[in-house]
N, C-alpha and C positions, 0 to 999 in steps of 0.2 A: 496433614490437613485433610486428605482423601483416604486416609487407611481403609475406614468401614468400607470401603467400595471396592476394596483391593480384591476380595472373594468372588465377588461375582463378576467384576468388570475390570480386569488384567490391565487391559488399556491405562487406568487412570494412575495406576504406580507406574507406571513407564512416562505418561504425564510430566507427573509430579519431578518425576527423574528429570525429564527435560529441562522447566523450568529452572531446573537449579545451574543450567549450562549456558555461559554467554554466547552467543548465536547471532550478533546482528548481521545485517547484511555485510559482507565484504569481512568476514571473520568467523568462518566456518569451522577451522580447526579441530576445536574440540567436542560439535558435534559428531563430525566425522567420525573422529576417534571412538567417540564412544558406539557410535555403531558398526563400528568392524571389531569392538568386544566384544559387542552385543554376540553378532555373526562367530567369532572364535570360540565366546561362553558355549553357544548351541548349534557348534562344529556344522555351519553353513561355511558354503562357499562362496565367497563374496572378490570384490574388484575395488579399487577406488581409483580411477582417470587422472589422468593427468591436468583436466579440467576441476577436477577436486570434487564428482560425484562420486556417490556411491552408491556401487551393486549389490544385493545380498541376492544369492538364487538360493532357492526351496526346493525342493523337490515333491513333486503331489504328495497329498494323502496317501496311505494304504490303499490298495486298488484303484486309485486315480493318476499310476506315476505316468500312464503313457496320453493323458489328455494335453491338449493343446494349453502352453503356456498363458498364463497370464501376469499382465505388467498394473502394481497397483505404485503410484506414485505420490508422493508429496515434496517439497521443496525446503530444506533444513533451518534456511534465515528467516528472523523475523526482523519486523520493523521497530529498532531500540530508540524508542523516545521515552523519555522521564519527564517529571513535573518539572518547574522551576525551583520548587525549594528543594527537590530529592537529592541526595549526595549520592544515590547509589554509582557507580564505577559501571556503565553498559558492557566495556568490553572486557570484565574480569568481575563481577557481582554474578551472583543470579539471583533470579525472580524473589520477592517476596508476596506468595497466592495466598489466597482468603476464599471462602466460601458465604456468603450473606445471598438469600433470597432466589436461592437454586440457582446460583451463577456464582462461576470461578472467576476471578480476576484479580488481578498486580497491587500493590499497595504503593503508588506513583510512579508507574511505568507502564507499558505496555505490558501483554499477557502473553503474544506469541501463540495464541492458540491458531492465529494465521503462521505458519502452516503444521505449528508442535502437535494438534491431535490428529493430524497424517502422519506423521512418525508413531506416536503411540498403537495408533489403531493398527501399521503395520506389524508392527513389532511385534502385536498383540498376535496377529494370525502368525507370526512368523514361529513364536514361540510352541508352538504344535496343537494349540487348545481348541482348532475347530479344522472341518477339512476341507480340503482347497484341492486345486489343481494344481500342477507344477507355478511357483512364482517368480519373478522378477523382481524384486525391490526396486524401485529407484527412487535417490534420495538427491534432488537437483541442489547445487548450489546456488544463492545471489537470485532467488527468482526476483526482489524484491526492486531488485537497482539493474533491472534489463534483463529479465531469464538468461542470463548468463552463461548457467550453467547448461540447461536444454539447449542453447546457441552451440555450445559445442560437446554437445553429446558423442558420443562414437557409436555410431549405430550397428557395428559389428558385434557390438557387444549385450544387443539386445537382441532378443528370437521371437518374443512373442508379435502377436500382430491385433490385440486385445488388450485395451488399457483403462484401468480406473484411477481417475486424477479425485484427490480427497482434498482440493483445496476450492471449497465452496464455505459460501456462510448464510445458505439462506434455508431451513427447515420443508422438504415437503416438493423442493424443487430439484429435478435433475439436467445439467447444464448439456446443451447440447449443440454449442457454439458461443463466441464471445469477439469481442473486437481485438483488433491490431494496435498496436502505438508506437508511438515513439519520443523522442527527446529531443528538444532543441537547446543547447543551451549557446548562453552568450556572452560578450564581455563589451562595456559600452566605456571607454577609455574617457578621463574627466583628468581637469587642470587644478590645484590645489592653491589656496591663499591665505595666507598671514594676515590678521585683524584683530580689533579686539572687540568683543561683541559682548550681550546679551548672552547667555547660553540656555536653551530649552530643550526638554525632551516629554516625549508621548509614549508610554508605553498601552500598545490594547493586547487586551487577552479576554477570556471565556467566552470563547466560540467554540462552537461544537467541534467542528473542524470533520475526520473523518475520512473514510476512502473515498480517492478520488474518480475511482470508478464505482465501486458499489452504491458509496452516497450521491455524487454529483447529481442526482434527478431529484432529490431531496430540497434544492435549493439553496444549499448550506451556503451562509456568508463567507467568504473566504478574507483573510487578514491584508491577501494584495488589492482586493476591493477599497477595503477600509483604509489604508495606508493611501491611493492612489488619489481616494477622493479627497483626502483632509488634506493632503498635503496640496492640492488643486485649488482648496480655498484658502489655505496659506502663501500660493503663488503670489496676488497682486502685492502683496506686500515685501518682494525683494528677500522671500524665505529663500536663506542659502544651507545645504545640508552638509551637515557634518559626520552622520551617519544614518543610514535604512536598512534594516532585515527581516525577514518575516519568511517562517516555512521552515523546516527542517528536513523534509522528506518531497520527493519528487509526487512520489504516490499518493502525499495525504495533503488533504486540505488544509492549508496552514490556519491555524488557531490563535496564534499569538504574534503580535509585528511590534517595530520601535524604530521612531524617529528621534533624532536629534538634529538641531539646526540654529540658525540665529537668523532674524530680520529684521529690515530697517525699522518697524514702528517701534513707538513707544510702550514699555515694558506693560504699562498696565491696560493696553491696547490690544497687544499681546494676550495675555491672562482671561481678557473678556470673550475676545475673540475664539479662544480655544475653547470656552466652557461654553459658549455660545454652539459651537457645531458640532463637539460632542452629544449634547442635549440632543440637537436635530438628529443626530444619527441614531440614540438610543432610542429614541422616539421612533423613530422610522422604523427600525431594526427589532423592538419591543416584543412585537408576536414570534418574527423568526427565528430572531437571537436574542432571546430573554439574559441573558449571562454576556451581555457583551460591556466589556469595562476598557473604559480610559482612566490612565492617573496620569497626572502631567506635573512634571516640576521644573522649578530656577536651578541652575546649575551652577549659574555664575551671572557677575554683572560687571559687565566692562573688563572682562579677561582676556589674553592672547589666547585666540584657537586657530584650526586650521581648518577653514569651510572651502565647499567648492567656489568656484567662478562662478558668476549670475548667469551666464549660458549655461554654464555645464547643468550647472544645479537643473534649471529649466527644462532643458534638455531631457534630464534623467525622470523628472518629478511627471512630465509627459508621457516619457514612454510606461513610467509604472501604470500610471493612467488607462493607458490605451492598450496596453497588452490584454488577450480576451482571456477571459476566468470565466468557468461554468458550463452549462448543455448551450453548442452551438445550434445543434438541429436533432430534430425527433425521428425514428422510423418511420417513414411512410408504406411502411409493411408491416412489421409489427409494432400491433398497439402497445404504448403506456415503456417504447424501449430508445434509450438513448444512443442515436447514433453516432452522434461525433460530440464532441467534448474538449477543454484544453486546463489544462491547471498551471497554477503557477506556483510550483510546490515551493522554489528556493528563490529567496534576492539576498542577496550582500552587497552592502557598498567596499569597497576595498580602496587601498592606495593607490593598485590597479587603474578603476574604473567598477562598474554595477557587473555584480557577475549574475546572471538569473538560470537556473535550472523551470524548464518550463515541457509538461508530458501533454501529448498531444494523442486520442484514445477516436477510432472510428471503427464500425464495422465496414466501411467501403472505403475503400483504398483510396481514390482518387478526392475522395473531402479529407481524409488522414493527411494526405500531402498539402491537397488548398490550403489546410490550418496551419501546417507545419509553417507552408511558404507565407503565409500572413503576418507570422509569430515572427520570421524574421526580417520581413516588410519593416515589421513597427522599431522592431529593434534598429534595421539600416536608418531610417528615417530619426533615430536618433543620434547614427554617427556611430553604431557600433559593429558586430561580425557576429554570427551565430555560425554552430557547426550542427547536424542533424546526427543522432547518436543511437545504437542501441534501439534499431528499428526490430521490431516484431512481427511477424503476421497473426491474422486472426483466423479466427475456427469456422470456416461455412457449415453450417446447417446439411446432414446430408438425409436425404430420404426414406432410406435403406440400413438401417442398424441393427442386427445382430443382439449386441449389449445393449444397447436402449430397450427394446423389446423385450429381453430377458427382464432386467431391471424393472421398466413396469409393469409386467407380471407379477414379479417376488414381492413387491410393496404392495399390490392390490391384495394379494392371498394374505401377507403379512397382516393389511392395517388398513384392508378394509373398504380403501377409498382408489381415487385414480392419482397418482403421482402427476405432478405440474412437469412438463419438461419444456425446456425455453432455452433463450439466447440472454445472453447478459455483456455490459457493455464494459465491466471486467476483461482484463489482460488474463490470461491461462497460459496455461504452457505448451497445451493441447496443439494451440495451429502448428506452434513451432516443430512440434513430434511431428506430424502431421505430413510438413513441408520434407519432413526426414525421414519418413516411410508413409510415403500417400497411400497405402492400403490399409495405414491403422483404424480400429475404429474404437472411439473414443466414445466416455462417459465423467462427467464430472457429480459429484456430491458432496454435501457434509455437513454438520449440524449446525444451529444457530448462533452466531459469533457474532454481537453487537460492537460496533464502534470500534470498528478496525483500523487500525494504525493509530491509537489514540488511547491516552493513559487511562481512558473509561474502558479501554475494551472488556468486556465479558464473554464467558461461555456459557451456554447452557446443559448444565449437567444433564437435565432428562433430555433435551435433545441430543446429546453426546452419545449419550446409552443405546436412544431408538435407531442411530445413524447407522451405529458400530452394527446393531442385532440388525439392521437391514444390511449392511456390508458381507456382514454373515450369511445371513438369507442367498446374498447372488452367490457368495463361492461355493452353497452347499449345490444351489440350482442348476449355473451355468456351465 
């Protein structure tokens, strides 16, 4: 698919290569492996932890072996969500990429180019074709589902004190801190009853959806929004549920939700009712979520099911409600940046009770916890228990940068212009290195990658190119 490009830009056969390797989060194995071939092909010395990262060391350039190392890093998992209709297998398929309109992306899946063109682009230096200084690889596992694998890095096993993180997605910007977060999740325990009802269900889908830190300032409708409210106008009427889920991914804005349920009115009361506040929401919703669909169907009429209790139900249909979705508060320092935030990536109704995965994202520590402790306010107050999981730190902004300063030099000489460097409200892995050798200093970049975590995702091929030949540019520089 990317041959032509194999000659000048290394990088994108290693791509390509990746693609074809199932990689989601919590199922690392086989990229692993393939990069300690890589590392044995081209008699590197490499490590892989018992945390399941991996090291490949380089050695400089020709006349560069005795300069001070450098660590260039990316994260191996990507986020595997598929369409609804796609059969492909996430944890044993790979990718099927296409090229249309100077962007690579998936044929109903995700593309992974969050974080597979930082593998490539190392790989690419690794393989001897430009020159560097002594290097580090590291290739984290699990960034996706709580940096995981940076949580337990072995810092003995790293030297340099100089890091470039390639996991960015915005063209022109160089990252130079980001927020903290964390996870709350919960389980809200519900009583089950025998009846025989009506049976109904709502399926919404075509939302943008999206990262839940990159996009979140974007506005994007999220499916627990829409699930929380319909099911709110379905309350007075004794709506008892029989199932709710919406979100796949803690990280991504979920897209698509589905109710099922049954209540007291009358069936064709029911039918009106639902086309009734559908309408109002597509209406509402029209500019922002142009692509937003409800289908609703009869299941049954007068059947044995097993709905909750009328509390329970209420209960639950409440808390989805009230739980906070979206930008909680703005920087009051810098402009046009999001500082604290909450998603509510996962709901399941289970036999359990409401299981919810919900990531709670701030650059200040003390609103990261008020939200965390809100999240599970709402949750208690409906009679359930949350645990706080897979906390992170974030990246402070520091003054003094070495590697930033190099970095927008190389770009200005490059191409011209002054390099944007900022804070973004994105999780990095960065704080967490950071917290594990507070003398590192840190640099993030990387080409433009739309619609992350999300079967639209795309790359941009000329931004991939310009990213790589400015990557280039620092290690010929610094």
């Amino acid at each position: 698919m990317l041959e032509e490009k194999y000659e000048k830009y290394s990088f994108w056969e290693y791509f390509e290569e990746i693609t074809k390797i199932p990689r989601g989060s919590g199922h690392t194995e086989a990229i692993a492996d393939y990069l300690i071939a890589f590392a044995k092909d081209n008699e590197l010395r490499y490590l892989k932890e018992d945390s399941g990262n991996v090291i490949i060391y380089a050695p400089g350039s020709e006349g560069r072996e005795n300069e001070r190392p450098l660590i260039l890093q990316g994260h191996m998992d990507m986020v595997a969500v598929k369409d609804e209709d796609c059969d492909k297998d996430m944890l044993k398929d790979g990718l099927d990429i296409t090229v249309e309109d100077g962007f690579v992306t998936a044929v109903g899946t995700t593309l992974g180019a969050d974080d597979g063109i930082a593998i490539a682009y190392i790989l690419a230096v690794l393989s001897g074709e430009v020159s560097h200084p002594p290097i580090e690889a590291l290739f984290t596992r699990d960034e996706e589902i709580g940096m995981l694998g940076a949580a337990e890095l072995d810092t003995f096993n790293i030297h340099g004190r100089r890091l470039i993180n390639l996991d960015n997605e915005d063209d022109g910007i160089l990252t130079c801190g980001c927020a903290g977060g964390c996870i709350v999740r919960s389980t809200t325990p519900v009583e089950w009853k025998e009846r025989n009802a009506n049976v109904y269900e709502i399926k919404v889908s075509g939302l943008k959806g999206g990262h839940s830190g990159v996009e979140i300032n974007e506005n994007r409708l999220s499916a627990a929004t829409i699930v929380g409210r319909f099911l709110a106008q379905l309350k007075p009427v004794r709506t008892r549920l029989m199932d709710v889920s919406f979100g796949d991914k803690d990280n991504a804005i979920a897209n698509t939700g589905y109710m099922k349920f049954i209540c007291s009115a009358p069936k064709p009361d029911v039918v009106e009712m639902v086309e009734f506040y559908a309408d109002v929401m597509k209406n509402e919703f029209a500019t922002r979520e142009p692509g937003l669909t409800f289908e609703f169907n009869i299941l049954g009429e007068m059947v044995p099911v097993n709905a909750l209790h009328k509390a329970d139900s209420e209960r639950i249909m409440d808390m989805i409600l009230a739980l906070p979705q979206g930008v909680e508060s703005m920087s009051a320092d810098v402009p046009g940046l999001v500082e604290t935030s909450c998603n509510v990536g996962i709901c399941r109704l289970t036999e359990e009770g409401l299981k919810t995965t919900v990531l709670v994202r701030s650059s200040v520590e003390p609103a990261k916890q008020a939200l965390a402790d809100k999240v599970a306010a709402v949750v208690a107050l409906a009679g359930g228990t949350s645990e706080q999981t897979d906390d992170y730190p974030g990246w402070d902004y520091i003054k003094h940068s070495e590697l930033r300063d190099s970095a927008v030099a190389v770009y200005k000489e490059m191409f011209g212009k002054k390099l944007k460097v900022d804070v973004i409200h994105a999780g990095l892995e960065c704080g967490m290195f950071i917290e594990k050798m507070p003398q590192l200093d840190c640099i993030a970049f990387g080409p433009e990658i739309l619609n992350a975590h999300t079967t639209k995702e795309c790359l941009n091929i000329e931004s991939a190119e310009k990213n790589y030949d400015f990557l280039v540019g620092i290690l010929a520089k610094i």
